[in-house]
C-alpha positions as CSV (number, residue, x, y, z in Angstrom):
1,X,0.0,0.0,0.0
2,X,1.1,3.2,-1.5
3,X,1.5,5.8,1.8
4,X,-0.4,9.4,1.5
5,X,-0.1,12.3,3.5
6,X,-1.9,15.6,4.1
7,X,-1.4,18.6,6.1
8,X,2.0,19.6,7.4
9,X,3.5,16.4,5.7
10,X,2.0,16.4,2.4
11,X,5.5,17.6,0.8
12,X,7.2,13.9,1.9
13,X,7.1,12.1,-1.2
14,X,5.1,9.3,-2.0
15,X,6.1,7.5,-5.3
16,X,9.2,5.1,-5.2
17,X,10.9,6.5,-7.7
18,X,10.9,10.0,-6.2
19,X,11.9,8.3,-2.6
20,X,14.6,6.3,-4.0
21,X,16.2,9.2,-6.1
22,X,16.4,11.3,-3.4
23,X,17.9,8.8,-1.1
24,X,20.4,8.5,-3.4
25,X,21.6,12.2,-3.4
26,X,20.7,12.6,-0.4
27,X,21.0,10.3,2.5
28,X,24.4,8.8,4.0
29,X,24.3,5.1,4.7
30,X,25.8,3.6,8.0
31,X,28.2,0.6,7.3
32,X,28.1,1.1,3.6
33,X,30.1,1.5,0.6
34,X,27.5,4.3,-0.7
35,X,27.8,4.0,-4.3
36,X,27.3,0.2,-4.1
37,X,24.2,-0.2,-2.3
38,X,20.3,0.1,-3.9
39,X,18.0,0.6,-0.6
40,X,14.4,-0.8,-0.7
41,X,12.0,1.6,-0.2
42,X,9.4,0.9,1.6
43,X,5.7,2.2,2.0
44,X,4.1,0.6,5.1
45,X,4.5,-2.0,7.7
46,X,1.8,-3.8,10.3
47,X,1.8,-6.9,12.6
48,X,4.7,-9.0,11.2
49,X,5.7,-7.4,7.6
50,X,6.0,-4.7,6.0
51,X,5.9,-4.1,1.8
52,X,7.6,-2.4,-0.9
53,X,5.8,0.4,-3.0
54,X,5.5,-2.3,-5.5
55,X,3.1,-4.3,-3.2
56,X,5.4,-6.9,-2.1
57,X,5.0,-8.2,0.9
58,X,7.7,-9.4,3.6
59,X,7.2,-11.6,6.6
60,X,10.0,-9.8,9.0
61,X,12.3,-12.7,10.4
62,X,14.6,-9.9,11.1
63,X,12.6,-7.7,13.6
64,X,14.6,-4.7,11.7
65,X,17.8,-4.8,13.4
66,X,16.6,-7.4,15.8
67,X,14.4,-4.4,17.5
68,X,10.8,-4.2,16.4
69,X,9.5,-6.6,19.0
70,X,6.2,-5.9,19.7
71,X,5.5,-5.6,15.4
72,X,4.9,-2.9,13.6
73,X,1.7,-0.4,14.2
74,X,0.5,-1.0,17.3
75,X,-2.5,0.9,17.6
76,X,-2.2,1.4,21.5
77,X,1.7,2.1,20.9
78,X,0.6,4.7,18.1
79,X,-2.5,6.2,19.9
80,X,0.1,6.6,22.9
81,X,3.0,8.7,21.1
82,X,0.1,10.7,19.4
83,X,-1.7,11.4,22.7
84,X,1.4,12.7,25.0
85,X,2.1,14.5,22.0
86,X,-0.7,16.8,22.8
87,X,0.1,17.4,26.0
88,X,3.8,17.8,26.0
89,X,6.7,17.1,23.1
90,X,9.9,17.6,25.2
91,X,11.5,18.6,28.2
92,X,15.1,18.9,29.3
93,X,16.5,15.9,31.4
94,X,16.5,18.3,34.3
95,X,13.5,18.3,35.3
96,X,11.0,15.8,36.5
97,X,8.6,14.3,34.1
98,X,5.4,12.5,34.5
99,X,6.6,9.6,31.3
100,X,10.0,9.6,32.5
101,X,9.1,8.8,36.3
102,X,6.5,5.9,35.4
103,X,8.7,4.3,32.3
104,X,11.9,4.2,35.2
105,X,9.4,2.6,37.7
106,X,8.1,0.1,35.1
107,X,11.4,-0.6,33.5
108,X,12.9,-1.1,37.4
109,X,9.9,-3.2,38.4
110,X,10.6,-6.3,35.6
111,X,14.6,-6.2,36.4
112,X,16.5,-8.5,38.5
113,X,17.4,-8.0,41.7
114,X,17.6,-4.4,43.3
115,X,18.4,-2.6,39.8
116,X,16.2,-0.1,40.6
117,X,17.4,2.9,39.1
118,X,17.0,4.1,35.3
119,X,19.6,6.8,32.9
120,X,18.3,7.0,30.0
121,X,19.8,7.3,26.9
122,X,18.4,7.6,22.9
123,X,20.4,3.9,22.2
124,X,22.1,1.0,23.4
125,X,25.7,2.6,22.2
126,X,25.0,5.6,24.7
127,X,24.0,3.1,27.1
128,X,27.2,1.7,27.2
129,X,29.5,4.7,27.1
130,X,27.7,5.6,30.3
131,X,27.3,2.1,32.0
132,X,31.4,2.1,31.5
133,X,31.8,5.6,32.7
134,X,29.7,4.8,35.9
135,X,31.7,1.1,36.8
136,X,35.1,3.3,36.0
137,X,33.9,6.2,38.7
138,X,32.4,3.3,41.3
139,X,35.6,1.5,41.1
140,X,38.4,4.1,40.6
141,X,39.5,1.4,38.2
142,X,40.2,1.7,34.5
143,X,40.3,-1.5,33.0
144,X,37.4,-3.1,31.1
145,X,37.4,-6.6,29.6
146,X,34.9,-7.2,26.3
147,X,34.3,-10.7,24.6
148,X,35.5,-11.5,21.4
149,X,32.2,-12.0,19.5
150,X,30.5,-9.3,20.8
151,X,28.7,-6.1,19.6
152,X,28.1,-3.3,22.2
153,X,27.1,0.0,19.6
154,X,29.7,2.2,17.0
155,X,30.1,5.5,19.2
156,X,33.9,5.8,20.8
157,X,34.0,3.8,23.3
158,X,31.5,1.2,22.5
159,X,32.8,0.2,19.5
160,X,36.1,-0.5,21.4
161,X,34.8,-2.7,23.5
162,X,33.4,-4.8,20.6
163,X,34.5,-7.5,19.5
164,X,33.8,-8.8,16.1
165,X,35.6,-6.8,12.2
166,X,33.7,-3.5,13.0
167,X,35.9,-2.2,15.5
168,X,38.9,-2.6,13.3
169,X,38.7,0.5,11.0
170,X,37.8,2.4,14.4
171,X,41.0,1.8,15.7
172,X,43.1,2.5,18.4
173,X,40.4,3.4,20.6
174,X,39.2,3.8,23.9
175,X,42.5,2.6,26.2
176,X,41.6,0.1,28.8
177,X,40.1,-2.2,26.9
178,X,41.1,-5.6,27.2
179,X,39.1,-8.7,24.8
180,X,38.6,-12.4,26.2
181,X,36.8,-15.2,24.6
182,X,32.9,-16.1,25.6
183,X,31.7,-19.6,25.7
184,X,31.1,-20.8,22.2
185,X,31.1,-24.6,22.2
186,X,30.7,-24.7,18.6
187,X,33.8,-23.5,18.1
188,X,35.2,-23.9,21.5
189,X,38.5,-21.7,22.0
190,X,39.4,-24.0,24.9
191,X,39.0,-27.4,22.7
192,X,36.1,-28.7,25.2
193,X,33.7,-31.0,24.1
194,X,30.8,-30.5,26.7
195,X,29.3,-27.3,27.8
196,X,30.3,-27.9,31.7
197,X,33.9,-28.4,30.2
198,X,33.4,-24.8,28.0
199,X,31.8,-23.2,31.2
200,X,34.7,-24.1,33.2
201,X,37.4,-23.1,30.8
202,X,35.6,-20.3,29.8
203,X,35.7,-19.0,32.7
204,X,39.2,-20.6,33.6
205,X,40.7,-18.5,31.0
206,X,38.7,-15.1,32.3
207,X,40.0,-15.8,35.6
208,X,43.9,-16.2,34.3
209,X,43.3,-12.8,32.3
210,X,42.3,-10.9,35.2
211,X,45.2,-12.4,36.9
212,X,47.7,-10.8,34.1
213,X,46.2,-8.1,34.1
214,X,45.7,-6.8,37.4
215,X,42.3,-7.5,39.4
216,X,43.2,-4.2,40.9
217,X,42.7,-1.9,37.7
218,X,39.6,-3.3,36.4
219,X,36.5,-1.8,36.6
220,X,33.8,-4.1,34.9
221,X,33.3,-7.1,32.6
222,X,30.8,-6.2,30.0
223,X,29.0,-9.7,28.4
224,X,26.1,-9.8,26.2
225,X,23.6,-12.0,28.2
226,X,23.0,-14.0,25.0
227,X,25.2,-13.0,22.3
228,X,23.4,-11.2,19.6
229,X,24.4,-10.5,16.2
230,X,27.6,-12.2,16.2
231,X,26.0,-15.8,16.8
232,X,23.4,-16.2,19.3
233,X,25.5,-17.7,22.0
234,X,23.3,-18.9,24.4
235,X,25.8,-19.1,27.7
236,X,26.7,-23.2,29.1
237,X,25.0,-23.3,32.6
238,X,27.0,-21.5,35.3
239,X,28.7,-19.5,33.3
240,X,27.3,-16.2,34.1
241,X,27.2,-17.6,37.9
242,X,30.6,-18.0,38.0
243,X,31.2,-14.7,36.2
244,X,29.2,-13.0,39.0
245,X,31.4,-14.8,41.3
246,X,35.3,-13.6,39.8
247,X,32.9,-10.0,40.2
248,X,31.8,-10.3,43.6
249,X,35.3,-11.9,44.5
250,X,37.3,-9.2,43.1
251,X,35.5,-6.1,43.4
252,X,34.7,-5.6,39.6
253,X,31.5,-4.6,38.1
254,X,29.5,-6.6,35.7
255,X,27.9,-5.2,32.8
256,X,25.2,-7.1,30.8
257,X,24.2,-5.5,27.9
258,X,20.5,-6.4,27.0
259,X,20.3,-4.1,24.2
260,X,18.9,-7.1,21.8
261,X,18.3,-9.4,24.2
262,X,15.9,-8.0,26.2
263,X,12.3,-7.6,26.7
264,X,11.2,-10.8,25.9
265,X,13.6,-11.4,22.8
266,X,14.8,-14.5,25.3
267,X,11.4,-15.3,26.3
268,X,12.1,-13.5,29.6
269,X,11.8,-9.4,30.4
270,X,15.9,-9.6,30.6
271,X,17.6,-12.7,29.6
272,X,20.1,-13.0,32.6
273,X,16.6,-14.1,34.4
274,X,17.1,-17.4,32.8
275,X,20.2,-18.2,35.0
276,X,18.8,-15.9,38.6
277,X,21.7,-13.7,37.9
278,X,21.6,-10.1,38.7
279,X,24.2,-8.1,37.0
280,X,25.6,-4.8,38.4
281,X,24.1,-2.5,35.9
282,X,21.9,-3.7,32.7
283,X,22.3,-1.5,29.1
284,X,19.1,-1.9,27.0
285,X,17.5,-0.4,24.3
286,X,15.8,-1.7,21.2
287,X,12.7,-4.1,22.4
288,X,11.4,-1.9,24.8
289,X,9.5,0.2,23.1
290,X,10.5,-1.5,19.7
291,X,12.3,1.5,17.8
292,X,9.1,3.7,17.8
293,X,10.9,6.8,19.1
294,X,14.5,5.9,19.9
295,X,15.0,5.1,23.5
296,X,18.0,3.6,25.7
297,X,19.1,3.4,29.3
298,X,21.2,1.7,32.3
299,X,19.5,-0.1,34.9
300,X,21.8,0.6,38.0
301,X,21.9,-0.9,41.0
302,X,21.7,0.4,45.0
303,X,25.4,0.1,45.2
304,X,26.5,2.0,42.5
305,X,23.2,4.0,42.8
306,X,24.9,5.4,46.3
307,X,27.9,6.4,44.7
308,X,26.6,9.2,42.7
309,X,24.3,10.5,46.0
310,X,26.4,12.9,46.9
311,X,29.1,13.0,44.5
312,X,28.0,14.2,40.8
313,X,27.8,11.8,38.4
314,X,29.7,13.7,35.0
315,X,27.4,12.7,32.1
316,X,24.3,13.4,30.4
317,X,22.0,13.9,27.0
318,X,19.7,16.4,26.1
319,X,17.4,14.1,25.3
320,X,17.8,11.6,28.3
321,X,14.2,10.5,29.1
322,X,12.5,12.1,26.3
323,X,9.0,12.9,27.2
324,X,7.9,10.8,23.8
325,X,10.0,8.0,23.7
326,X,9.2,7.6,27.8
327,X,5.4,7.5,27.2
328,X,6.4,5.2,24.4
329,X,7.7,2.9,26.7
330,X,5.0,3.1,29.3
331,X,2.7,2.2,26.5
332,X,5.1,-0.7,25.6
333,X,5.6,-2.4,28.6
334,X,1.8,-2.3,29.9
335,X,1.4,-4.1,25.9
336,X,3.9,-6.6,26.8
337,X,1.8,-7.5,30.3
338,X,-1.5,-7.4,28.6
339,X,-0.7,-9.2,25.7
340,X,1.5,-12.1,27.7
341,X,4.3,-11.2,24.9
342,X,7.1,-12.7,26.9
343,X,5.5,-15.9,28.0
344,X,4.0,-15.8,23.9
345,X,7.7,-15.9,22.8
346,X,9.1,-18.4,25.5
347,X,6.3,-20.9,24.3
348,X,7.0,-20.2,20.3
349,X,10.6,-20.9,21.2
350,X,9.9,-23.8,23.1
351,X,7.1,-25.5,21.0
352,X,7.6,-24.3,17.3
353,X,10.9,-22.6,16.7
354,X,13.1,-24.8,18.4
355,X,11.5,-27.9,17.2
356,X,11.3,-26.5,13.8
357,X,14.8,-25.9,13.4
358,X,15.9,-29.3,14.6
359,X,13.5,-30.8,11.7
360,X,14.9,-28.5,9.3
361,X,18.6,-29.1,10.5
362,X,17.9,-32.9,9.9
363,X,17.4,-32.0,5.9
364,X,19.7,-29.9,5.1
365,X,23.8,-31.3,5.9
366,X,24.5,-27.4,5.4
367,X,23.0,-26.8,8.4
368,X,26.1,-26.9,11.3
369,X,23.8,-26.2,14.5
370,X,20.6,-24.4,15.6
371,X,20.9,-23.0,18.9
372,X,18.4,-20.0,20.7
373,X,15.6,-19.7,22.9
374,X,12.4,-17.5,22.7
375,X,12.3,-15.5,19.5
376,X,16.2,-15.3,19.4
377,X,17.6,-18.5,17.1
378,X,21.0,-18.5,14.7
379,X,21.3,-21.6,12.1
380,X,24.8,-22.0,11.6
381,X,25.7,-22.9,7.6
382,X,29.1,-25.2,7.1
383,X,30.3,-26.6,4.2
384,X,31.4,-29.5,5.9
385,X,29.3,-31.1,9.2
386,X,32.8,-32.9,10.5
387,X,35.5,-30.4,10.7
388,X,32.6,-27.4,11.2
389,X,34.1,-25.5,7.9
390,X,31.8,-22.6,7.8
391,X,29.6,-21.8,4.8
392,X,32.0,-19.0,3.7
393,X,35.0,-17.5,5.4
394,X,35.1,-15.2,8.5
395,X,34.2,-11.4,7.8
396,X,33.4,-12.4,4.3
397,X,32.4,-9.6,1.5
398,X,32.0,-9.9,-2.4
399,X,32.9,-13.1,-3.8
400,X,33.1,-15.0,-1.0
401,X,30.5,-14.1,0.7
402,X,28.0,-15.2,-2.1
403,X,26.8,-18.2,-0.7
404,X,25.3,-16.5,2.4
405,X,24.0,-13.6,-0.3
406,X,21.9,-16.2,-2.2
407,X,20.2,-17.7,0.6
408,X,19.2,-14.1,1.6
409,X,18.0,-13.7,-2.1
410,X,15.9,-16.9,-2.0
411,X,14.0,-16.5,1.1
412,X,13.2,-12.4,-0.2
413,X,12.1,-14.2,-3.0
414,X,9.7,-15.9,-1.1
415,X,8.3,-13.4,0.9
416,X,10.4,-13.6,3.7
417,X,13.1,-11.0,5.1
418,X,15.9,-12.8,6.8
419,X,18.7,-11.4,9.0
420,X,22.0,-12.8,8.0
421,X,25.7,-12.5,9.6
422,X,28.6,-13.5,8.3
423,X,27.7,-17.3,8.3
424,X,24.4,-17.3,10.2
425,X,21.1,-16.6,9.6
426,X,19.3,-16.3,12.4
427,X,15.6,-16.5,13.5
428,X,14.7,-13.6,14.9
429,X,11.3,-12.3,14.4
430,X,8.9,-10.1,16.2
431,X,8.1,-11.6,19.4
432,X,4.6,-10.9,18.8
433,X,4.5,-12.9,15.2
434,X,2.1,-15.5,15.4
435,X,2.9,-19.7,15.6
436,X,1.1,-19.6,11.6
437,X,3.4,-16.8,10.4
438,X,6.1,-18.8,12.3
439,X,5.7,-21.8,10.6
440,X,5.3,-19.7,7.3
441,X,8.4,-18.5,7.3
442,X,10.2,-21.5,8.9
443,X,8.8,-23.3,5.7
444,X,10.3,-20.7,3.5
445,X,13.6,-21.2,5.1
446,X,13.5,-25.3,5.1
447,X,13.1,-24.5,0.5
448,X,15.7,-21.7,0.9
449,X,18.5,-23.9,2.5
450,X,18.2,-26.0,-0.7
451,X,20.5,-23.0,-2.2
452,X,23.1,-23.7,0.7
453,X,23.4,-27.0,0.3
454,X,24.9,-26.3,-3.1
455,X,28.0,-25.0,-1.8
456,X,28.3,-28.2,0.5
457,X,31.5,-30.3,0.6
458,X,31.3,-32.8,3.1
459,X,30.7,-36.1,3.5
């Protein structure tokens, strides 16, 4: 469906051609080589797709960027936004707001543990720059130790701390920052062939890098709950226990960053409630109020909560709980209770995702491992089962990565939008998306893979 628009916004264009021509002189593409790319417009979106301008329409197995979880066009999301908006559009950080207040008390109440305090930022990326600057003031440390396999935003310091190809052309950057390897059985850094065996040496080899590097000048450990875009690493049990542990033991504070894995993208309100873990301070962003009006923040806890009573805590936005994006929120979360979203992706993940996969893994020999839980799932592509070759090389681009680009063709082909990385594609849909459109799109995957197992070279 063609968009129209009166009033104050009839000058936005609404052909495709128009859109697309002036995106082309006009707009500046993150992570792209801008003369090589050819955006999609597109003209609307509701429940689980959205569709072109030439009426195609898209079953969304990518949630976006792994953020539109509660789908797209809410009503009682939209009527929300539109209905604060006539009573108030902004208002400095500085003063108290009636939006701000409640989304910090409803964000506070579904958190672990006594993480009862809320900063908000406009994205995960901010979140982390000031999760890191609070642990650093807490402590009086420096230090911060990062995964490998990891992805905590692109501003300074955050895209130091990551760890996967991104960081690389961002280099040097924030000093400090010291990388370790996260569980990752798979491809176990520690040769292990059970999870307890990659929980223990997992956290085996955090403990010897702490040890190397001095336990007195680090500040935090930052971990994605479940790692996100670069593989969704579901942690072995007792891993994050034991990483609370070296935390508690040594005076360091831990950072999880729930950006994409929260609000019920793990089939919990924060992952880490899997494992009755509570964290020192939580970064998230994304699913909780699904990308309507950008919104972040850093659940912090009593502890680090005290340090900033009396002693001022040097940071802030100007558009730190942002009167719209807060009432956003509000909206979001009460949607999330009413509609039983989290248990509603818990039990897809559990009864049709999960099972799904493991079908489809059994057809394809391309297919390495499935792994997930909720609505957050990666299929692993190899070209060879036995020695785990993946489908095509780390950090692949052009010719190499052409395998992974053909998949992606053949499931758009077939109405479905998938999100692929590097070797993966992974499951990830919005947590609201019915178990038919599941199953839809699961069945448009099972044809699709037929295009990997081309490229397969194993036994």
């Amino acid at each position: 469906m063609t968009p129209t628009y009166d009033g104050p916004l009839a000058g936005i264009p609404t052909d495709e051609e128009t859109v697309r021509d002036l995106d082309r002189a006009h707009v500046f593409h993150s992570w792209s080589a801008q003369a090589l790319i050819d955006p999609l417009p597109i003209a609307s979106a509701s429940g689980s797709r959205f569709t072109d301008y030439a009426g195609n329409s898209y079953l969304d197995f990518s949630s976006q960027l792994v953020n539109v979880n509660i789908g797209y066009q809410h009503p009682k999301l939209v009527r929300a936004i539109a209905d604060y908006a006539q009573s108030m559009t902004t208002i400095q950080p500085s003063f108290a707001n009636d939006a701000r207040s409640e989304a910090a008390r409803l964000i506070a109440e579904v958190a672990p543990g006594d993480l009862s305090r809320v900063f908000f930022t406009n994205a995960g990326a901010e979140a982390t720059e000031n999760a890191i600057r609070m642990a650093r003031l807490h402590t009086g440390r420096h230090k911060v130790l990062a995964a490998y396999r990891s992805y905590h935003g692109a501003t300074a310091g955050s895209i130091t701390l990551t760890g996967d190809p991104r960081r690389w052309p961002s280099e040097p950057g924030l000093g400090g920052v010291v990388h370790y390897f996260g569980p990752y059985l798979y491809r176990s850094a520690f040769h292990a062939t059970t999870e307890e065996e990659e929980s223990e040496r997992a956290l085996a080899h955090l403990r010897e890098l702490i040890a190397l590097e001095g336990p007195t000048t680090i500040a935090a450990i930052i971990l994605e709950t479940v790692v996100g875009t670069n593989g969704i690493l579901v942690p072995p049990a007792g891993y994050l226990a034991g990483v609370r542990e070296i935390c508690d033991e040594l005076g360091i504070v831990m950072i999880a960053d729930e950006v994409m894995s929260g609000f019920a993208r793990a089939g919990e309100w924060f992952a880490i409630q899997h494992w009755d873990v509570v964290p020192d301070l939580i970064t998230f962003a994304k699913g909780v109020n699904s990308g309507y009006v950008p919104l972040g923040g850093v659940l912090i806890n009593d502890a680090i909560n005290a340090t900033f009573q009396e002693r001022v805590y040097p940071g802030g936005l100007t558009y730190s709980g942002h009167p719209l994006a807060c009432a956003s929120a509000v909206a979001s979360i009460e949607i999330f209770k009413e509609e039983r979203i989290v248990e509603h992706a818990r039990d897809m993940g559990t009864q049709v995702i999960g099972p799904e996969l493991a079908r489809i893994a059994e057809n394809h020999p391309s297919v390495g491992e499935v792994r997930g839980l909720g609505m957050f799932w990666a299929v692993e592509l190899v070209r060879d089962r036995e020695t785990h070759e993946p489908l095509v090389p780390f950090n692949a681009a052009g010719e190499d990565a052409k395998p992974m680009g053909e998949l992606a063709a053949a499931c758009k082909e077939r109405g479905m939008w998938p999100f692929i990385h590097f070797n993966r594609l992974h499951v990830v849909p919005p947590c609201t998306t019915s178990e038919d459109e599941l199953r839809e799109g699961l069945a448009v995957l099972d044809e699709a893979l037929k295009v990997a197992d081309q490229h397969y070279t194993g036994g």
